[in-house]
C-alpha positions as CSV (number, residue, x, y, z in Angstrom):
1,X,12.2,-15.2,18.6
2,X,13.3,-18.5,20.5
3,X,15.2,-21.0,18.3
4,X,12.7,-23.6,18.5
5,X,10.4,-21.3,16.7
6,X,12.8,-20.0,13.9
7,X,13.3,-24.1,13.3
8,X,9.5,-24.5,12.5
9,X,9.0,-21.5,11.2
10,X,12.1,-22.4,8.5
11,X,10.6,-26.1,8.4
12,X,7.5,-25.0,7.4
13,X,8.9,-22.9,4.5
14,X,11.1,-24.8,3.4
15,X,9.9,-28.4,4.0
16,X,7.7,-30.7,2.7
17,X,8.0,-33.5,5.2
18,X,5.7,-33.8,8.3
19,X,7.3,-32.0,10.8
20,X,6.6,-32.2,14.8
21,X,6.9,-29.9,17.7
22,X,7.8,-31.1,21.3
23,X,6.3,-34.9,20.3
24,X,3.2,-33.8,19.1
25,X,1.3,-35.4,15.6
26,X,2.4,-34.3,12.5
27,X,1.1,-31.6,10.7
28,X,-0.6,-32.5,7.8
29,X,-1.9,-30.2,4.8
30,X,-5.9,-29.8,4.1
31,X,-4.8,-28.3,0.6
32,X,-2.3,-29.4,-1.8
33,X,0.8,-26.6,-1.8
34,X,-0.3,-24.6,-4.8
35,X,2.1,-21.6,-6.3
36,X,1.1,-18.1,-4.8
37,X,-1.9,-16.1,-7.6
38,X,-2.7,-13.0,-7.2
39,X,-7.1,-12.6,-7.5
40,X,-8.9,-11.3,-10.0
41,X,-10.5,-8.8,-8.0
42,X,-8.9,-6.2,-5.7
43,X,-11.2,-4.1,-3.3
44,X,-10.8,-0.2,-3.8
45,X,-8.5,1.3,-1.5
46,X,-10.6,4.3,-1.1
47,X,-14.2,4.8,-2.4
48,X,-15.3,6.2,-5.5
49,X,-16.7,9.3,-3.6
50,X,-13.2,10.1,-2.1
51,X,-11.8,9.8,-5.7
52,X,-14.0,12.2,-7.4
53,X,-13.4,14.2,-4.5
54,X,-9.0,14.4,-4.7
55,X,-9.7,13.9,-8.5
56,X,-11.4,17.8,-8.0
57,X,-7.6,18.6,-6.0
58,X,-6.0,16.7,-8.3
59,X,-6.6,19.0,-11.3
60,X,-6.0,21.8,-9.2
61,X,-2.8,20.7,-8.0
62,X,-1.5,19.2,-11.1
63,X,-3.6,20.2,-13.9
64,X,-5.0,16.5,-13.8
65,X,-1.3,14.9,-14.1
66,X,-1.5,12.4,-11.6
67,X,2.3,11.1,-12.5
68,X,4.2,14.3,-11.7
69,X,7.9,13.9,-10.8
70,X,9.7,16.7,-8.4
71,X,12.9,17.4,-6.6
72,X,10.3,18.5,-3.9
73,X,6.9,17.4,-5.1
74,X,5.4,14.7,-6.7
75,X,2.2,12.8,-7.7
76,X,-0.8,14.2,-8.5
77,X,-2.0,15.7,-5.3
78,X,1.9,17.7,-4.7
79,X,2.6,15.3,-1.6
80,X,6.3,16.2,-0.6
81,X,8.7,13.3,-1.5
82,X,9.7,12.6,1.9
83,X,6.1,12.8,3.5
84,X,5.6,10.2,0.8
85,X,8.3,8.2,1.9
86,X,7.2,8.1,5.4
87,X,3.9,6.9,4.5
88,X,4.6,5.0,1.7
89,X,6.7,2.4,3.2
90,X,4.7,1.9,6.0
91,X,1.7,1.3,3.4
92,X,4.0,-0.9,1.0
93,X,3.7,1.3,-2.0
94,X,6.0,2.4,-4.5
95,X,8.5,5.0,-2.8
96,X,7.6,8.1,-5.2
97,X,4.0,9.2,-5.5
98,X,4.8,9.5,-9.6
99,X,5.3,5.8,-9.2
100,X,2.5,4.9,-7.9
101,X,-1.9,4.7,-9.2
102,X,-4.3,7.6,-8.5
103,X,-6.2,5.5,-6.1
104,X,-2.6,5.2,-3.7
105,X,-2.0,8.5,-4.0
106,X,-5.7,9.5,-2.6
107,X,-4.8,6.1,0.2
108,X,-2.1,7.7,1.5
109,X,-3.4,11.4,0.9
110,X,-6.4,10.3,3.6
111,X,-4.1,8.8,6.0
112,X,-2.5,12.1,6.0
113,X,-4.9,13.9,6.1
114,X,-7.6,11.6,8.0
115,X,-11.1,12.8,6.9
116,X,-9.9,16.5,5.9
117,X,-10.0,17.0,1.8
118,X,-8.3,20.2,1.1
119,X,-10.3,23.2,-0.6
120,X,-11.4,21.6,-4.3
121,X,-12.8,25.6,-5.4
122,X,-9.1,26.5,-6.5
123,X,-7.5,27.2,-3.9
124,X,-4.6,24.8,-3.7
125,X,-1.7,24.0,-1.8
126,X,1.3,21.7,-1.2
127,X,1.3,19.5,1.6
């Protein structure tokens, strides 16, 4: 990244005097500089379909224990720690699937898995 655009990107953080690029106008806020809120509302990561669906693989997995904790395994669907890992901080989620909601766990379990949802008649399996 050029200099010229670490300056205004670090001016714009950081500042709250009109700044200018090459000559041009300042620029001028439409809103007043309000402190970050989270929303009241957060859209389901994954539908409530898909969760009665891993729900079915998480009591077969884990007997419905969807905060397991392993030296191999962990979570409620017995993702392996470092398959977790990889998708986990690509995702932004905690770094152990113990750590983390249901509805992660079945996030990251479909990006996995894409649109494959292991055997829910008893058969389970580690993956």
């Amino acid at each position: 990244m050029s200099s010229w655009r670490v300056s205004l990107v670090l001016a714009l953080t950081f500042s709250l005097v009109p700044v200018t690029v090459d000559g041009a106008s300042p620029l001028k806020l439409t809103k007043p500089l309000t402190p970050h809120t989270t929303p009241t509302t957060v859209p389901p990561l994954v539908s409530p379909e898909a969760m009665a669906q891993w729900s079915r693989v998480n009591q077969c997995e884990e007997g419905g224990n969807w905060y397991v904790r392993g030296s191999v395994y962990s979570g409620g669907l017995g993702i392996r720690n470092d398959n977790w890992r990889l998708w986990a901080g690509r995702l932004g989620l905690p770094m152990n699937a113990a750590d983390a909601t249901p509805e992660q766990q079945v996030w990251v379990a479909q990006h996995i898995n894409g649109s494959y949802v292991p055997d829910q008649d008893g058969s389970c399996h580690r993956w």
